[in-house]
C-alpha positions as YAML, in Angstrom:
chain: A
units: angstrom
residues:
- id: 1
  name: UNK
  ca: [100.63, 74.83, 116.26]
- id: 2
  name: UNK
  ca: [98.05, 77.65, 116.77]
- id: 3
  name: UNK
  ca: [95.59, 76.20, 119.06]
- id: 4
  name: UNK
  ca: [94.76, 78.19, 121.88]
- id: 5
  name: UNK
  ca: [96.59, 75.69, 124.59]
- id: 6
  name: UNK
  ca: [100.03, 75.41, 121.89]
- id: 7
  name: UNK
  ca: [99.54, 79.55, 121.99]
- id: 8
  name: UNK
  ca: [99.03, 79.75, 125.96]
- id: 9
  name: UNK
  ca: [101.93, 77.99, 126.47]
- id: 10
  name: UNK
  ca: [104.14, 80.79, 124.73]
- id: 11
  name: UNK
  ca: [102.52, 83.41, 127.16]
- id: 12
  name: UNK
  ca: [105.95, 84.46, 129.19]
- id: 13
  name: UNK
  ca: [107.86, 84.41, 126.17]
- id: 14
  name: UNK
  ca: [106.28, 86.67, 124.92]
- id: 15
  name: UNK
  ca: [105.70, 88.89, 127.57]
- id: 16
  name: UNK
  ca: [109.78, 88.80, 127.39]
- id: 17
  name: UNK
  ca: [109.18, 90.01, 124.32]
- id: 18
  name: UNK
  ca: [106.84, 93.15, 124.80]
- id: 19
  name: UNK
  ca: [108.97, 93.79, 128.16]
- id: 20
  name: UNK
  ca: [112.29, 94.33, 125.33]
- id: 21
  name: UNK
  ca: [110.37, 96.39, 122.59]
- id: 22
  name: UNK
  ca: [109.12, 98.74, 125.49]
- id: 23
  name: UNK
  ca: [112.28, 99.05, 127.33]
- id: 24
  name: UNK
  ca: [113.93, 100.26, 123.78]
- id: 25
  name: UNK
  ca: [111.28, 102.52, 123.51]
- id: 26
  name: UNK
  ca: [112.21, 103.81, 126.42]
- id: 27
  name: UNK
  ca: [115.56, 104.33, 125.89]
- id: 28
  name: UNK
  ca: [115.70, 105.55, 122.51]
- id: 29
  name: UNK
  ca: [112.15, 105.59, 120.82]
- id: 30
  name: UNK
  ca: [109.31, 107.53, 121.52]
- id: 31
  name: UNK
  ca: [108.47, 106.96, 125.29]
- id: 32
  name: UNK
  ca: [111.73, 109.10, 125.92]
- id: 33
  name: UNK
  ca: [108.95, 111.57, 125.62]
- id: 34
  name: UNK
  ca: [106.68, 110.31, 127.24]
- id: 35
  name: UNK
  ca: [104.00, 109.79, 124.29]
- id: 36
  name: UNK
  ca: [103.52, 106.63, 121.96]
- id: 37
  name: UNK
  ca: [101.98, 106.86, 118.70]
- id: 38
  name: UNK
  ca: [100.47, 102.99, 118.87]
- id: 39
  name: UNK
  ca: [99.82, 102.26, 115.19]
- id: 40
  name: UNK
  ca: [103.62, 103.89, 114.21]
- id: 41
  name: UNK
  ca: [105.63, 102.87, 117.51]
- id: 42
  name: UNK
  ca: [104.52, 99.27, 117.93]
- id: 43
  name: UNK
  ca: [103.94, 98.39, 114.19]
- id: 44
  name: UNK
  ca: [107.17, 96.33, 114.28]
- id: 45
  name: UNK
  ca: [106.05, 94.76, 117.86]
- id: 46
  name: UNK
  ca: [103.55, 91.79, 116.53]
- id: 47
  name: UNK
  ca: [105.97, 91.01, 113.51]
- id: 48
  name: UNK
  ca: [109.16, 90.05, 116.29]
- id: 49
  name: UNK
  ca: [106.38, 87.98, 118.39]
- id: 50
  name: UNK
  ca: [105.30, 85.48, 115.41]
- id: 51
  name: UNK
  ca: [108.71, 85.80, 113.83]
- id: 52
  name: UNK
  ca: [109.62, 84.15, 117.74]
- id: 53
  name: UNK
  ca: [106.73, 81.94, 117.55]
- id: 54
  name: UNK
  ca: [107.57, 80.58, 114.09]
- id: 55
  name: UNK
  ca: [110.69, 80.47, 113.59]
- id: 56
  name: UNK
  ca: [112.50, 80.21, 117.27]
- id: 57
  name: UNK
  ca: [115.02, 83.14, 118.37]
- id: 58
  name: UNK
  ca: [116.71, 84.88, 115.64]
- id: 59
  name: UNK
  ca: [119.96, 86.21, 116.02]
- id: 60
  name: UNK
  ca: [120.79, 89.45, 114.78]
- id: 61
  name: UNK
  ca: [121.59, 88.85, 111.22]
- id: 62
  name: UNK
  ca: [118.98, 86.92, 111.15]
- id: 63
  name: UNK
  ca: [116.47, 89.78, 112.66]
- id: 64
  name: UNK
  ca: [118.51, 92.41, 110.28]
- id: 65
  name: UNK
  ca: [117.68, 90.40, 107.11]
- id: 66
  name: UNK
  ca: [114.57, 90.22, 107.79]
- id: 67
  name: UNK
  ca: [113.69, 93.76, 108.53]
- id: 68
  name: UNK
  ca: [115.12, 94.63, 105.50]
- id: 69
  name: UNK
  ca: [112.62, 92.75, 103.48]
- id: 70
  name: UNK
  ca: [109.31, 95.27, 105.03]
- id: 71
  name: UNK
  ca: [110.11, 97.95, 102.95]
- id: 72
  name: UNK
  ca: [110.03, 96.16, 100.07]
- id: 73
  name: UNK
  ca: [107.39, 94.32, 100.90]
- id: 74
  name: UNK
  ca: [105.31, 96.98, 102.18]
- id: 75
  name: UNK
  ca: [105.98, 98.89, 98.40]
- id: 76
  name: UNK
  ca: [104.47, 95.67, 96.64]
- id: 77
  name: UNK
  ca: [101.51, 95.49, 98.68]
- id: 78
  name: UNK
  ca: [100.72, 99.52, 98.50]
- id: 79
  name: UNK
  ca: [100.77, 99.17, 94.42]
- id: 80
  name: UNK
  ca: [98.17, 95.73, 94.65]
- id: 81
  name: UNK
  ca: [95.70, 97.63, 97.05]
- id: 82
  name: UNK
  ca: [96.06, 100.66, 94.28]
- id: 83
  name: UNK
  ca: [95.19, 98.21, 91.14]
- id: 84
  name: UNK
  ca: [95.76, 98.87, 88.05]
- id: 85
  name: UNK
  ca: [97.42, 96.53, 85.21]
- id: 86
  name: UNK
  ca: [98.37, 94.68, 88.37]
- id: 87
  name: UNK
  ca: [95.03, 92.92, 88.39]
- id: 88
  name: UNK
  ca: [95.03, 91.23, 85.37]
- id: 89
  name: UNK
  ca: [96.86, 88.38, 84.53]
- id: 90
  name: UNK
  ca: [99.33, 88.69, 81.78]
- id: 91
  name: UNK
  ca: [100.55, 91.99, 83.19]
- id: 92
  name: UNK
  ca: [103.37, 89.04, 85.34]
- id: 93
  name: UNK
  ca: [104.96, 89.23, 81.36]
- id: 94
  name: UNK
  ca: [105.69, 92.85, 81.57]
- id: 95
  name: UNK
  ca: [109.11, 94.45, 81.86]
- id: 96
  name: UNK
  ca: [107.79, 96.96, 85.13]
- id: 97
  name: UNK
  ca: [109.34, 97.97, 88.41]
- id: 98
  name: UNK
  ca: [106.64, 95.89, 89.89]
- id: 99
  name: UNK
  ca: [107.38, 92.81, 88.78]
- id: 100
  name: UNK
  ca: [111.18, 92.97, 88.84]
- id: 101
  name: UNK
  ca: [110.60, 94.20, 92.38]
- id: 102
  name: UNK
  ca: [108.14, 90.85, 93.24]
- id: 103
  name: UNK
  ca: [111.09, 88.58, 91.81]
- id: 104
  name: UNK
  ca: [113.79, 90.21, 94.09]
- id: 105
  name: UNK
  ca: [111.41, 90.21, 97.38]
- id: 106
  name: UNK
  ca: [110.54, 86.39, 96.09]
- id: 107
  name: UNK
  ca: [114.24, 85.14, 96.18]
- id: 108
  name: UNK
  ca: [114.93, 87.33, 99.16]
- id: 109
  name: UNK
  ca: [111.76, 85.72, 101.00]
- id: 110
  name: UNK
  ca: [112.70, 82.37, 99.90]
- id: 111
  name: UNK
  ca: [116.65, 82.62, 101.05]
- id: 112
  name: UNK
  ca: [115.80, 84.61, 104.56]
- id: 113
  name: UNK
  ca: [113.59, 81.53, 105.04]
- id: 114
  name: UNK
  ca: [116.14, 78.35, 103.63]
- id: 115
  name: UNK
  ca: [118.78, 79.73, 106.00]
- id: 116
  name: UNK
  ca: [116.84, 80.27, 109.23]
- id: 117
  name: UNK
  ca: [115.31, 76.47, 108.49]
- id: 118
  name: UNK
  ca: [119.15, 75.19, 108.20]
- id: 119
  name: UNK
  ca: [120.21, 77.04, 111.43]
- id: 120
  name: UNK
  ca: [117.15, 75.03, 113.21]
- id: 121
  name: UNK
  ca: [117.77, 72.29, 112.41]
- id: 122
  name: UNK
  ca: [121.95, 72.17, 112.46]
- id: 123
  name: UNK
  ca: [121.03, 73.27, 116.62]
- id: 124
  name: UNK
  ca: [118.72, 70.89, 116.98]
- id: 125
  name: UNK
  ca: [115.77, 72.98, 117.53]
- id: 126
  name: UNK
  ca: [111.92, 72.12, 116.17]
- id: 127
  name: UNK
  ca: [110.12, 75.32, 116.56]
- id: 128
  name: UNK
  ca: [107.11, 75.43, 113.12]
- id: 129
  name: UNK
  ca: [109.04, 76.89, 110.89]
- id: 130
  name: UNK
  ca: [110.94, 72.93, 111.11]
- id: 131
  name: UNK
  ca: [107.27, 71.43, 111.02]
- id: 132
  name: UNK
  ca: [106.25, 73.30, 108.13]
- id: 133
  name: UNK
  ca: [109.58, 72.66, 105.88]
- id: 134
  name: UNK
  ca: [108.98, 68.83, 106.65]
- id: 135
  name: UNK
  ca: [105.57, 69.22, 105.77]
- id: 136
  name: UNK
  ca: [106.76, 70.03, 102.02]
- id: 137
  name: UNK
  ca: [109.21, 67.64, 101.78]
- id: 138
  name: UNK
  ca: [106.49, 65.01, 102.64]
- id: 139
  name: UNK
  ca: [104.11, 66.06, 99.95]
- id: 140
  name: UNK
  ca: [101.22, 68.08, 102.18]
- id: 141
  name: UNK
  ca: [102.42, 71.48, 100.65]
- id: 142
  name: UNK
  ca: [104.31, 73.10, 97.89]
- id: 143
  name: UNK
  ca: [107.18, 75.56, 98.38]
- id: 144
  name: UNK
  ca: [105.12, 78.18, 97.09]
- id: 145
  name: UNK
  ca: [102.60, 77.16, 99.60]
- id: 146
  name: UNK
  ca: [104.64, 77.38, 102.31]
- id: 147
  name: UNK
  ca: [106.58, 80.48, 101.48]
- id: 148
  name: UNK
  ca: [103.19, 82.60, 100.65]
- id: 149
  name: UNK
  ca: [101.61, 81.19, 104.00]
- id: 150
  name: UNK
  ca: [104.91, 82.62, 106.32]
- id: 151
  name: UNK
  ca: [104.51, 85.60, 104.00]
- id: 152
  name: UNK
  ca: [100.78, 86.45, 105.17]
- id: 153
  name: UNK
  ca: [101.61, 85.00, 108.51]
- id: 154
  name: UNK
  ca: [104.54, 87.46, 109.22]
- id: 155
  name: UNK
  ca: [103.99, 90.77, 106.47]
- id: 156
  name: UNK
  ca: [100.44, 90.51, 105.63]
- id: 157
  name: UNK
  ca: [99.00, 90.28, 109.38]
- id: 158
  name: UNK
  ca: [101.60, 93.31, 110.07]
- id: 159
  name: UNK
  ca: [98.72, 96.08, 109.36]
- id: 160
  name: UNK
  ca: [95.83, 93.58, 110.36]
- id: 161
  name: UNK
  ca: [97.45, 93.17, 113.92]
- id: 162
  name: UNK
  ca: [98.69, 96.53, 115.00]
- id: 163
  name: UNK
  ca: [94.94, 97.52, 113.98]
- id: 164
  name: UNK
  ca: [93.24, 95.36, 116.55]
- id: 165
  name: UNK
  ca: [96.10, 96.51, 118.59]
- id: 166
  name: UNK
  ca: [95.96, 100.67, 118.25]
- id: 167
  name: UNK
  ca: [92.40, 101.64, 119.31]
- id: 168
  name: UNK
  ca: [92.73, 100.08, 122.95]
- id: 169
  name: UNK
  ca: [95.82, 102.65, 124.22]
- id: 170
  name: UNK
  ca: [93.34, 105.34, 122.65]
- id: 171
  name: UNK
  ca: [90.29, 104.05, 124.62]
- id: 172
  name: UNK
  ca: [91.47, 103.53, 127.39]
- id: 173
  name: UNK
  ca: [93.13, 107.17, 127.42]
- id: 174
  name: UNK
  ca: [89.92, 108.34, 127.39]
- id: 175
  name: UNK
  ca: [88.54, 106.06, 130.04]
- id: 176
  name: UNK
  ca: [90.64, 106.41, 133.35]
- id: 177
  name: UNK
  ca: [87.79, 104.56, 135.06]
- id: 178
  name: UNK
  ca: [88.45, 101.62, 132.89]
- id: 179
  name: UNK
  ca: [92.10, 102.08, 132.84]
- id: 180
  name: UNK
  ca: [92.12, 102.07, 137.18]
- id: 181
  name: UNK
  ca: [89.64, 99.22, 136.93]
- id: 182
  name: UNK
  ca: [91.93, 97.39, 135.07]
- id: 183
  name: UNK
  ca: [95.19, 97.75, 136.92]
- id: 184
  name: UNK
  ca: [93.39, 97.06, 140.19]
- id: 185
  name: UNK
  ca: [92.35, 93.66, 138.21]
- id: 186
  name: UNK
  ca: [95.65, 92.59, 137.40]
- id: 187
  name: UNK
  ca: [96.64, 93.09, 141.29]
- id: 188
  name: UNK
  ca: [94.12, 91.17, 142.77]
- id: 189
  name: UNK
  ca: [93.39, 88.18, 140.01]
- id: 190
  name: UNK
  ca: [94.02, 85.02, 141.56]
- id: 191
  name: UNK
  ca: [96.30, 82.34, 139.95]
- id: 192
  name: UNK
  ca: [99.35, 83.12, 137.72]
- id: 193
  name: UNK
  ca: [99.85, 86.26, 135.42]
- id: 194
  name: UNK
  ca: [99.85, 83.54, 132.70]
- id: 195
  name: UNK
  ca: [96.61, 82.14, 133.49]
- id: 196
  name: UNK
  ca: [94.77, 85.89, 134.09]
- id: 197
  name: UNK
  ca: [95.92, 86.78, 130.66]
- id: 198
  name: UNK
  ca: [94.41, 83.64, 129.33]
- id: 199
  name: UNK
  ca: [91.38, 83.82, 130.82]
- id: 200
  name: UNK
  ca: [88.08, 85.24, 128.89]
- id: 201
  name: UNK
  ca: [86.15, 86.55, 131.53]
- id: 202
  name: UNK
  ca: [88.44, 89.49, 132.95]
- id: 203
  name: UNK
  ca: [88.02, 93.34, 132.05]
- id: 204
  name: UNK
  ca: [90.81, 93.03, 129.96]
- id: 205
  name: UNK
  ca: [89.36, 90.37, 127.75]
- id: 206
  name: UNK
  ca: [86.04, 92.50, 127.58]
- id: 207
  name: UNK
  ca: [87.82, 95.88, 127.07]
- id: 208
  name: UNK
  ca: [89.85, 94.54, 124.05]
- id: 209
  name: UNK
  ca: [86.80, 92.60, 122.49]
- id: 210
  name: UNK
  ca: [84.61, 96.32, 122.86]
- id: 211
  name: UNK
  ca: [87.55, 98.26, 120.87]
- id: 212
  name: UNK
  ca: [87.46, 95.35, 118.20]
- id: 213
  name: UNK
  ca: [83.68, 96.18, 118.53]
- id: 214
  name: UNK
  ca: [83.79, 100.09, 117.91]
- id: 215
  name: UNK
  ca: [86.59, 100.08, 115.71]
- id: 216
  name: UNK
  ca: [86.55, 96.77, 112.94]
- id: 217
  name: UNK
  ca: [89.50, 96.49, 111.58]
- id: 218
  name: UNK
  ca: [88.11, 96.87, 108.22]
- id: 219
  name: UNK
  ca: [84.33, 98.56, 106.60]
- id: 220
  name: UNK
  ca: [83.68, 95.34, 105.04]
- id: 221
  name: UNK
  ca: [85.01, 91.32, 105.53]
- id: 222
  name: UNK
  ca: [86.99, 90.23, 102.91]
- id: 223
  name: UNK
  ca: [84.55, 88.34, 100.20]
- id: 224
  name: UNK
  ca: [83.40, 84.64, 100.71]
- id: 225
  name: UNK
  ca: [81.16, 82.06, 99.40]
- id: 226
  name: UNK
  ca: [79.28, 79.08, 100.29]
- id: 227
  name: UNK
  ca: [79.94, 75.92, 98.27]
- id: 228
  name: UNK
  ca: [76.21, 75.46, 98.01]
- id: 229
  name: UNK
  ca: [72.54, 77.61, 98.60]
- id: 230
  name: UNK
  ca: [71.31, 78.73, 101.75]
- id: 231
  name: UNK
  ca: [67.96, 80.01, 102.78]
- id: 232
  name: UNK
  ca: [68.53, 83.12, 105.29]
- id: 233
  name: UNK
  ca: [66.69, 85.30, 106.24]
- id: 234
  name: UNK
  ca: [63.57, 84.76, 103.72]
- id: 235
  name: UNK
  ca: [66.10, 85.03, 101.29]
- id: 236
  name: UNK
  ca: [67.62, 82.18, 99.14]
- id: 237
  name: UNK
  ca: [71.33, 83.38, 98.53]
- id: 238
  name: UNK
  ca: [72.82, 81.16, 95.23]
- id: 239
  name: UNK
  ca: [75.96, 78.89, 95.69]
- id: 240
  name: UNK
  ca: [79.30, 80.15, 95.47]
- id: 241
  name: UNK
  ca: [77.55, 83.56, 95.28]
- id: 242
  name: UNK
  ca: [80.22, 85.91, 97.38]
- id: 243
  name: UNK
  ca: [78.97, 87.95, 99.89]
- id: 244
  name: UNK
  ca: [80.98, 90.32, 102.62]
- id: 245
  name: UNK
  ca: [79.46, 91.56, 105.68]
- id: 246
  name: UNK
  ca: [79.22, 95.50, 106.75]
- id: 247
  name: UNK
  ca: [81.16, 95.84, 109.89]
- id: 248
  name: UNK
  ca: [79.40, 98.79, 110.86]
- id: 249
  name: UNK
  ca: [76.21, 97.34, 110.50]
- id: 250
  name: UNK
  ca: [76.62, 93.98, 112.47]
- id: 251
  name: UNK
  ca: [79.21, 95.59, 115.63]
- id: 252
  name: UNK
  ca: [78.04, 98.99, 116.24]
- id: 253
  name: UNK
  ca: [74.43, 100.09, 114.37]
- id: 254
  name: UNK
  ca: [72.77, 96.46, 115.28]
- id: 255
  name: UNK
  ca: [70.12, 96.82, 118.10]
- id: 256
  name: UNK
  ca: [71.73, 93.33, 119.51]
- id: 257
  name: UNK
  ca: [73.91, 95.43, 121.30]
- id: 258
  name: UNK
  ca: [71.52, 97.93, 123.03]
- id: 259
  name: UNK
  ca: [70.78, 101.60, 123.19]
- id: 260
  name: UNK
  ca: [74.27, 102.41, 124.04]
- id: 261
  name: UNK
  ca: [75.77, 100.54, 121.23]
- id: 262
  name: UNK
  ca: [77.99, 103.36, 120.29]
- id: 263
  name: UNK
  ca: [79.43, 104.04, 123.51]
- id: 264
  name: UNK
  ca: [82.50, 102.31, 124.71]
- id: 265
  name: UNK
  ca: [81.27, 99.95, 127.78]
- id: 266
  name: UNK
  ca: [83.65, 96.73, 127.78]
- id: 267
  name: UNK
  ca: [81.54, 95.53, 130.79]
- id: 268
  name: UNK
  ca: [78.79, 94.03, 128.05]
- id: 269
  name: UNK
  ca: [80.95, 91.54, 127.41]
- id: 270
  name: UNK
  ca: [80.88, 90.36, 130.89]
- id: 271
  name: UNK
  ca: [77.21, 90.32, 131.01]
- id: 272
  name: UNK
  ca: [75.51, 86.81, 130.42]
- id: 273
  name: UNK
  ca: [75.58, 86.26, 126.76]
- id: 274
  name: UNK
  ca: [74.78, 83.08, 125.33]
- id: 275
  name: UNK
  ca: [77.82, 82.35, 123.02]
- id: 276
  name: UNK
  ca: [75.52, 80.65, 119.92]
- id: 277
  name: UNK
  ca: [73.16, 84.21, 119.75]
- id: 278
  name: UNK
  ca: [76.89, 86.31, 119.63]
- id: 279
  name: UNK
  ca: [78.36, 84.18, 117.25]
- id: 280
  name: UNK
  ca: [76.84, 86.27, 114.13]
- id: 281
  name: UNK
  ca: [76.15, 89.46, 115.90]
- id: 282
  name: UNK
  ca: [79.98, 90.17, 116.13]
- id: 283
  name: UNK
  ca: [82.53, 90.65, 113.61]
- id: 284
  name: UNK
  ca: [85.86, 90.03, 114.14]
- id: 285
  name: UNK
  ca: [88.03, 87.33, 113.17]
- id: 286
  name: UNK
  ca: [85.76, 85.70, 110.16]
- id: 287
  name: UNK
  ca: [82.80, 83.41, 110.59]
- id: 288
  name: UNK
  ca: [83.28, 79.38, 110.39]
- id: 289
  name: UNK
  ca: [86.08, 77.75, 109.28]
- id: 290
  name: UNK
  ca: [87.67, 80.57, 107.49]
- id: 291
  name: UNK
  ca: [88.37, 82.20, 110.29]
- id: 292
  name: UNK
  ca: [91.59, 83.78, 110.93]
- id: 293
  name: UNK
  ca: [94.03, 81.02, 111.91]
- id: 294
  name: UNK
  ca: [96.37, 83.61, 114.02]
- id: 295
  name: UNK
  ca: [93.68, 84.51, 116.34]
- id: 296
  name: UNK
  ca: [94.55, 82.96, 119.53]
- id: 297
  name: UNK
  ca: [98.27, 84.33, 119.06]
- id: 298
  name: UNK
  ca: [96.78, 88.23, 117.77]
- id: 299
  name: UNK
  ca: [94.35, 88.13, 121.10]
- id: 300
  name: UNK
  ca: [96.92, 87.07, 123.81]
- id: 301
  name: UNK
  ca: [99.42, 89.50, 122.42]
- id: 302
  name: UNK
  ca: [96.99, 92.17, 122.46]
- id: 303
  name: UNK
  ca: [96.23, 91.23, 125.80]
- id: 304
  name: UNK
  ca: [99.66, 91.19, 127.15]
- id: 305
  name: UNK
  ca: [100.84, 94.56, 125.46]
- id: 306
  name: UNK
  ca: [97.46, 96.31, 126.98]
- id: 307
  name: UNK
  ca: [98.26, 95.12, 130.05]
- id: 308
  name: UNK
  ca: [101.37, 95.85, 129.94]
- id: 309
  name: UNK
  ca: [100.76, 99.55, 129.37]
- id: 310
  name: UNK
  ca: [98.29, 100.03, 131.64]
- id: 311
  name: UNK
  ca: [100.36, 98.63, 134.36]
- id: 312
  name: UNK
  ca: [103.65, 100.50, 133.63]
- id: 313
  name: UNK
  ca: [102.04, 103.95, 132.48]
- id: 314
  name: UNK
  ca: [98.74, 105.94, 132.97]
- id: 315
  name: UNK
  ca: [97.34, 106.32, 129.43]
- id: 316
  name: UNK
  ca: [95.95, 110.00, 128.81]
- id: 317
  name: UNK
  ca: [94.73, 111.86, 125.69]
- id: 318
  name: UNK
  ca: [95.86, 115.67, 125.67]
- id: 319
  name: UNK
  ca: [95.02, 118.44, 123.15]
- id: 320
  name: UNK
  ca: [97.29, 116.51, 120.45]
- id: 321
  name: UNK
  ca: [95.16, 113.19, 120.49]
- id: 322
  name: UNK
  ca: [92.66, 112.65, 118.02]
- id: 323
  name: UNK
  ca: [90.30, 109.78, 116.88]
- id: 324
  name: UNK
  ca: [91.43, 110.08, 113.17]
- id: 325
  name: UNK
  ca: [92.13, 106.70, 111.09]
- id: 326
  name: UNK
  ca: [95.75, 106.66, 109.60]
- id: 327
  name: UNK
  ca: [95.47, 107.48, 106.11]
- id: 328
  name: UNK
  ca: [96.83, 105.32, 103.68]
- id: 329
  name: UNK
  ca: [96.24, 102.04, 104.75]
- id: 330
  name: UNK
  ca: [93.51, 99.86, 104.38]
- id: 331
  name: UNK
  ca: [92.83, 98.29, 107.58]
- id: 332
  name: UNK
  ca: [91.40, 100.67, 110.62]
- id: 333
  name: UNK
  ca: [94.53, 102.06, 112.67]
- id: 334
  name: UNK
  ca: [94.58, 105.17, 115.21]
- id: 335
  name: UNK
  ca: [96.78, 107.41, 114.07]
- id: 336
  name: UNK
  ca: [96.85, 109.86, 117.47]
- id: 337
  name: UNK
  ca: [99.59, 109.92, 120.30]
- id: 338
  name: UNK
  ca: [98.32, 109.49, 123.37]
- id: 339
  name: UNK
  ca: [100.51, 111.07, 126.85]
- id: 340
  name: UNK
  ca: [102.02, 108.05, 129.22]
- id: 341
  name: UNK
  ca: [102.98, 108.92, 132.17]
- id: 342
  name: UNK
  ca: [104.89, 106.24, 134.49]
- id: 343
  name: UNK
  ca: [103.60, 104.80, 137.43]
- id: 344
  name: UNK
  ca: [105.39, 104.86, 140.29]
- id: 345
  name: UNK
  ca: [105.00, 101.74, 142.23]
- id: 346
  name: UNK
  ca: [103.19, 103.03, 145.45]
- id: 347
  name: UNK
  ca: [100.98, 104.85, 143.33]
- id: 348
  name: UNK
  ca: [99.84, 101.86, 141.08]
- id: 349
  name: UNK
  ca: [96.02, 102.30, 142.65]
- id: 350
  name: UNK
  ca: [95.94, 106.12, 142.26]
...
């Protein structure tokens, strides 16, 4: 159900979606005045897309119940990144806040998700969250399984997504060239909107994968291990030994990417590139087969909000904007607002 073809197909429905959140922004959020703060003002954007994706429309209670849960949520996963007694194991026997907060979010998580099932399948609809229900009750997962994989799906990608997601407004703020370039693309790609935005080889494509580039989402992967030893690099590196890979190191300081490496150029990724040499010069979504499973849905909803905003506003950065990381939080997020100014229509090529 995440393939890239099961993911293109969901392309205008999502675009529906990133069409609402902006017109609401609009009315009543922050565009009123003409400014977005990406990382604050579309934090809540990817979270109603694979919400959608997995579980089908939700109606308003439905969407109400659910945002309650990301304070909570968001509380729990603050006081794990901190440490502490959290880490060890018997601290699940002691009488704290933390663990009588877990419990609640844990049967709060676990009803939100029972009644939205039940409302699927009393209309007769079979979007995954149906799949993955009938997928416990036919032995292939446990409930805890399931309910801790919609968990990272929905609340743990919330930070990871809107990371990937925040640089690009920022860049391309800086960049009018690329920011013309790109509207001037979407007006004269052949085929359907649909197909442009799931192409690979457009601007847009390029300029999102040389953000992801300059700005990894985090300093270091999240730890691994092969099952069994490898010989790399003249070195012979121990089974089930973990390793993590420096970010820094491998997108931005590694010759592979030439003597402008730190500059932001999207057009490299245009240039002819044999796909087997990239593969472990570029760090993104995880190496082999522990690679992020969301990634076709996180890339075409980057896509279609970027082009979104560079089609309905020119992007500029004014004495406000900075480049500084949003404190607090562990992935890589902009924390500047950036000016957007609407496009009239007959000035789209300006």
């Amino acid at each position: 159900m995440f393939t890239q073809p099961r993911v293109a197909m969901q392309i205008p429905r999502i675009r529906e979606l990133v069409h609402i959140y902006f017109d609401d922004l609009e009315r009543t959020g922050s565009l009123t005045m003409h400014r977005i703060n990406p990382s604050k003002d579309l934090r809540l954007l990817p979270l109603w897309i694979v919400a959608d994706y997995i579980y089908g429309p939700l109606t308003p209670a439905a969407r109400s119940q659910l945002e309650s849960l990301i304070p909570l949520r968001d509380s729990l996963f603050g006081r794990v990144i901190q440490g502490g007694i959290t880490r060890f194991h018997w601290s699940r026997f002691l009488p704290s806040k933390t663990n009588h907060d877990l419990k609640d979010f844990k049967m709060r998580w676990q009803q939100f998700n029972r009644d939205v099932h039940t409302a699927c399948r009393e209309a007769g609809r079979n979007p995954p969250i149906v799949q993955m229900y009938e997928g416990h009750r036919n032995g292939l997962m446990t409930l805890e399984n399931l309910l801790q994989t919609l968990d990272e799906m929905l609340f743990g990608n919330l930070d990871v997504t809107i990371g990937g997601l925040s640089w690009n407004p920022l860049f391309l703020a800086a960049q009018q060239d690329t920011q013309n370039e790109l509207r001037k693309e979407q007006r004269t790609a052949k085929g359907s909107w649909s197909q442009y935005i799931a192409r690979a080889d457009t601007l847009l494509a390029a300029s999102i994968l040389e953000s992801a580039r300059l700005k990894p989402m985090a300093a270091f992967s999240i730890p691994q291990a092969a099952p069994t030893a490898r010989a790399t690099g003249g070195y012979l590196v121990p089974g089930r030994m973990n390793f993590v890979v420096d970010t820094q190191a491998l997108n931005i300081n590694n010759p592979y990417w030439g003597v402008d490496r730190k500059e932001y150029r999207p057009s490299r990724f245009l240039e002819r590139r044999v796909p087997v040499e990239m593969r472990y010069q570029y760090w993104r979504f995880g190496f082999g087969p522990r690679q992020c499973l969301g990634k076709y849905l996180a890339d075409i909803m980057i896509r279609i909000v970027v082009a979104h905003m560079v089609q309905k506003y020119r992007l500029k950065l004014d004495a406000t904007s900075t480049w500084d990381k949003k404190p607090g939080v562990w992935i890589t997020q902009a924390d500047s607002d950036i000016r957007c100014d609407e496009i009239e229509p007959e000035n789209e090529g300006g």
